[in-house]
LUMVEX-369803 format. One record per residue: residue in one letter; x, y, z of N, C-alpha, C in turn. Coordinates in steps of 0.05 Angstrom, whole numbers, plus 32768, in hexadecimal, padded with zeros to 4 digits. Example, Ala and Ser with C-alpha at 12.3 -4.5 7.8 and 13.67 -1.06 7.14 Angstrom:
! LUMVEX-369803
A81087F8E809C80F67FA6809C81087FBE809C S81017FD3808E81117FEB808F81028001809D 
! end
This chain:
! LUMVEX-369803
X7DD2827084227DBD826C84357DA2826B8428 X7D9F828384147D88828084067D84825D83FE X7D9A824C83F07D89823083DA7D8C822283F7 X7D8C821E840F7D95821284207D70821A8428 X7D62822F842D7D52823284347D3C822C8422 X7D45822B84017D31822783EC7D29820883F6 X7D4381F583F17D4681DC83F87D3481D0840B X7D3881E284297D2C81DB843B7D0981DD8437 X7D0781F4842B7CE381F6841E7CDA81E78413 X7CED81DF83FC7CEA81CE83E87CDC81B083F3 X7CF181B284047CEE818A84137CDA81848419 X7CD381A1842D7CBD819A84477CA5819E8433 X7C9C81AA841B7C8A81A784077C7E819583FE X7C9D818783ED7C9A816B83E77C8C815183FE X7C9F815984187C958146842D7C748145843B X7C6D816084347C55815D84397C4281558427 X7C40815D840D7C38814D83F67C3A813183F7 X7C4C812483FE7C49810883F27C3C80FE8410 X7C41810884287C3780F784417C1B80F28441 X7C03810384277BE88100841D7BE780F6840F X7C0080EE83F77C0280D583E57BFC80B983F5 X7C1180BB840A7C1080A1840D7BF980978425 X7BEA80A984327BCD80AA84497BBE809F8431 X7BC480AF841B7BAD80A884077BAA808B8401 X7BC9808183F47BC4806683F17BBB804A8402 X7BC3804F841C7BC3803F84397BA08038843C X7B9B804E84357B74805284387B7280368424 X7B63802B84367B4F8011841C7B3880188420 X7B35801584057B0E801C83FB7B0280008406 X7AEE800E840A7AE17FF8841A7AC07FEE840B X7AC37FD483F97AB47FC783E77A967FC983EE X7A877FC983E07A6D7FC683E67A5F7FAF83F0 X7A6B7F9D83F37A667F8383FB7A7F7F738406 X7A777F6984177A997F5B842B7A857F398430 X7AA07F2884297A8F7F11842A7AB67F028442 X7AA97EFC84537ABF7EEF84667AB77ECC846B X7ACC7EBE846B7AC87EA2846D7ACD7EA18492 X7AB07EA0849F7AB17EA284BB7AC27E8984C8 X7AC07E6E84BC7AC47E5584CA7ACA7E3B84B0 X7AE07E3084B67AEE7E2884C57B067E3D84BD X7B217E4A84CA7B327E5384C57B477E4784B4 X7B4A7E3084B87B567E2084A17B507E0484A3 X7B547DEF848A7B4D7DD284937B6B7DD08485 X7B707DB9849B7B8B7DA584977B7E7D8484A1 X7B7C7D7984897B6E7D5C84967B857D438480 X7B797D2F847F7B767D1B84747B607D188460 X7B617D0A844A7B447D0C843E7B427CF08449 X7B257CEC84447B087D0084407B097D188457 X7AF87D2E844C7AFA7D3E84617AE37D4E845C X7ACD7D52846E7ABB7D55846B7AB17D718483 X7AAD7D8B84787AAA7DA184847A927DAA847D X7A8C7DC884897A7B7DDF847B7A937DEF8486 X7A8C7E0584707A907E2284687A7D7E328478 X7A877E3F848B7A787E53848D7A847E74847F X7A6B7E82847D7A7B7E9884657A657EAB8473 X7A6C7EC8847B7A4F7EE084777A597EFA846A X7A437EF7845C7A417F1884477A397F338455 X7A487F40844F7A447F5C845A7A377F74844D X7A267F8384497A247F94843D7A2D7FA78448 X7A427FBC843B7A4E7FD084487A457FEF843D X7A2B7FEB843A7A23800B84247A0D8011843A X7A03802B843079F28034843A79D380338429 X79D58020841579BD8015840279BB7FF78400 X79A67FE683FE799F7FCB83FA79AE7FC983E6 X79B77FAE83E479C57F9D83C779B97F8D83C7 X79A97F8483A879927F7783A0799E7F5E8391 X79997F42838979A17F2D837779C07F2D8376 X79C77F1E838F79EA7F17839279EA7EEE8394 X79F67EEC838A79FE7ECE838A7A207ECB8395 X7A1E7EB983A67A387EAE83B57A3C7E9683AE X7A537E9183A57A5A7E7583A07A707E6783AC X7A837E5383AB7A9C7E4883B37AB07E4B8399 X7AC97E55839E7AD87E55838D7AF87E3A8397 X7B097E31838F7B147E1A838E7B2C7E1C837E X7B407E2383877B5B7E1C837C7B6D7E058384 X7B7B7DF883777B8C7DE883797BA57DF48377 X7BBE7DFC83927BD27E0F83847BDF7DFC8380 X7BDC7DDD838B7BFC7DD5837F7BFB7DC98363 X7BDE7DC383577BE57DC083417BD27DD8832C X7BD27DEE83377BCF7E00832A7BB47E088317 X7B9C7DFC831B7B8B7DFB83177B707E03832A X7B587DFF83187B457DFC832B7B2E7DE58326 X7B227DDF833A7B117DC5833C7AF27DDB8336 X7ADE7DB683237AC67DBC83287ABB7DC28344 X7AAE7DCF83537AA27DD6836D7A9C7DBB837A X7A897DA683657A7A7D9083707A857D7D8371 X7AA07D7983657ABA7D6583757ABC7D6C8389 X7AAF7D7E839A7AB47D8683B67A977D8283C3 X7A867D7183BF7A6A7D6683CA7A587D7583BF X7A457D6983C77A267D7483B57A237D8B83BB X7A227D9483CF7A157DAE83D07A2E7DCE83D2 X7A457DC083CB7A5A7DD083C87A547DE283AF X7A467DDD839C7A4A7DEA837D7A327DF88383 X7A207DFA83927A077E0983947A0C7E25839B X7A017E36838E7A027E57839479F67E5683AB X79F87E7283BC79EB7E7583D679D57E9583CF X79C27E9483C579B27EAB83B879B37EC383D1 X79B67EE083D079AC7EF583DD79947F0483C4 X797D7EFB83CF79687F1283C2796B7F2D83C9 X797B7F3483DC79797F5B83EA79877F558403 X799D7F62840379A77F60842079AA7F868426 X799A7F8C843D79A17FA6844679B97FBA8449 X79B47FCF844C79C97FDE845979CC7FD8846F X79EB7FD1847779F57FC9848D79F77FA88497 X79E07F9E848D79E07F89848F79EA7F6F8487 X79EF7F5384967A0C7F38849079EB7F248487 X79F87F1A847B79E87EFD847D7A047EE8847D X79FD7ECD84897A0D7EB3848D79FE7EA1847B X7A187E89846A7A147E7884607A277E68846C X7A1A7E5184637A2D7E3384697A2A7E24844E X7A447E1784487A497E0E842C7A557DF58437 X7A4B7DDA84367A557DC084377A637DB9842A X7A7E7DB384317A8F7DA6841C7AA07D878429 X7AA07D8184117AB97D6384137ACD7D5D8400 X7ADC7D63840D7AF87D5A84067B087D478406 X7B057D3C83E47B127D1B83E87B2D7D2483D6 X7B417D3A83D97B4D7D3F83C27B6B7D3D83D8 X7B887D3E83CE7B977D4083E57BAA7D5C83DA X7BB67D6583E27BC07D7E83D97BB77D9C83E9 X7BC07DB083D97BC07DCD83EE7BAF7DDB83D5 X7B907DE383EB7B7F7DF083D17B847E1383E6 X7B6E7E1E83D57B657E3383E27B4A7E4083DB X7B3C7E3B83E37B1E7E4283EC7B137E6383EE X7B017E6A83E27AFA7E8583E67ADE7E8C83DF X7AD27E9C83EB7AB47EA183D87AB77EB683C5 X7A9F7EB783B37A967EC883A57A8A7ECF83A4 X7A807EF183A07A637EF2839B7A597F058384 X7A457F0083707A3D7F1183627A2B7F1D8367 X7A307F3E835E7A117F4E83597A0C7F538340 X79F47F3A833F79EC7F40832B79E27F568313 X79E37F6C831F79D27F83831779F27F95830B X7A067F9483187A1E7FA983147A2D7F968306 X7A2F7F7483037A3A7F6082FE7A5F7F5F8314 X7A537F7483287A777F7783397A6E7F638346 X7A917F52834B7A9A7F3E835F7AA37F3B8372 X7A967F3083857AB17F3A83977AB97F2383A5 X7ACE7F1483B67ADC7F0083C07AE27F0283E3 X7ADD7EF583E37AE37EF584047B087EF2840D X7B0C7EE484227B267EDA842D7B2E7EC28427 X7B3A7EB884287B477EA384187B497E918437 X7B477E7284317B407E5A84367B4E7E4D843C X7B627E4784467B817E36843C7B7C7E0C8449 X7B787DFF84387B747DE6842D7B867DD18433 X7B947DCD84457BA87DBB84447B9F7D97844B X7B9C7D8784367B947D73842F7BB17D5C842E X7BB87D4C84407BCD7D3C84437BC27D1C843D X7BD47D1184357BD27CF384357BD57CDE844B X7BD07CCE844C7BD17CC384717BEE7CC08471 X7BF37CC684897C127CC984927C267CAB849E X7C3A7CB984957C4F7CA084937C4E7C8E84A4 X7C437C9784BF7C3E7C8784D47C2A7C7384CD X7C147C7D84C77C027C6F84C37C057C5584A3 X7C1C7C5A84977C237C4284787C377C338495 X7C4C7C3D84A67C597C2C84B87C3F7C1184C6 X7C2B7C1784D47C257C0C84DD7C137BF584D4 X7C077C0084BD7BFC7BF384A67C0E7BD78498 X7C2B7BE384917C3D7BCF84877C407BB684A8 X7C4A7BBE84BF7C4A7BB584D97C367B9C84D0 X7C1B7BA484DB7C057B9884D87C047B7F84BC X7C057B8684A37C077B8084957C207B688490 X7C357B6684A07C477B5984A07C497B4284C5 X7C377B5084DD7C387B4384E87C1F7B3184E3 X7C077B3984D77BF67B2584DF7BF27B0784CF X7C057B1384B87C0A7AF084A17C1D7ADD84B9 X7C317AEA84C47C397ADA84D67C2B7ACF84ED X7C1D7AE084F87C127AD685137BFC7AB4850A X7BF37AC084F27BD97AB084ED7BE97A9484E1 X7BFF7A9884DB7C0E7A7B84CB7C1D7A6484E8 X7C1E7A7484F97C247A7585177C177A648524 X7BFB7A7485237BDD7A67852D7BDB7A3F851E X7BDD7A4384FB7BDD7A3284F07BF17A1A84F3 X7C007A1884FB7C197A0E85007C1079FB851C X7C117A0E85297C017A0785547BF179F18544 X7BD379FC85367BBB79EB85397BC079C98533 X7BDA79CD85197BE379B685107BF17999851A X7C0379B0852E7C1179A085457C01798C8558 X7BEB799D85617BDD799F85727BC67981856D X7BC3798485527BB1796585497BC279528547 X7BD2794F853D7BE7793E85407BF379358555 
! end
């Protein structure tokens, strides 16, 4: 009875110990700066494709954060790389400057981009503080860039095959017709 009761001590010890292990881990720290991509939720187009980014910074402290730069970041997952910014239009590669953003306080940017590329990227911001050199990244972007669709090479070939006929058609009539 006694190891039956040790056991039972034993467990409910252990069980309460780790149930603060794991409260502990579930908790996310929460960054000094939160940068969220407000708009669009995702693009699925055709290229060209021509958007803004909307993105706003958060300061989540209870002190001003002084000299932060936001930029565009740009992956290519299917071929595994990443692109210059300004293959994605002029004013895509431009930082977005914060001289001092408050305690508590968002600021909003808009980042113009164009997309002449076809493939699945993924989009995200960045931002530096300058002063601590910490980074931090927003939410991720998801890019889906398609080539014009099969329908659209169908109707193309269609076209392309009825109108040499129609017009040899036309030519044919006019001929008859003087004669």
């Amino acid at each position: 009875m006694k190891k039956i009761v040790a056991f039972l001590a034993a467990s409910l010890m252990l069980f309460m110990n780790s149930s603060s292990v794991f409260a502990a881990n579930t908790e996310q720290s929460i960054s000094d700066l939160s940068i969220e991509i407000t708009s669009p939720a995702s693009i699925e187009s055709k290229p060209v494709c021509e958007d803004n980014i909307e993105f706003t910074v958060t300061n989540n402290t209870d002190h001003a954060i002084d000299n932060i730069a936001c930029y565009l970041m740009i992956l290519d997952k299917g071929r595994g790389q990443t692109y210059p910014v300004d293959e994605f239009g002029q004013e895509a590669y431009q930082t977005r400057e914060i001289s001092s953003i408050g305690a508590g306080e968002q600021m909003s940017f808009t980042i113009p981009v164009k997309i002449t590329y076809v493939g699945d990227f993924k989009f995200n911001i960045s931002a530096i503080e300058y002063g601590s050199d910490q980074v931090y990244s927003s939410n991720t972007l998801a890019v889906h860039m398609i080539e014009n669709s099969s329908m659209n090479k169908g109707v193309v070939m269609v076209v392309a095959g009825v109108v040499p006929i129609v017009m040899l058609g036309c030519i044919i009539l006019f001929r008859r017709k003087k004669h």
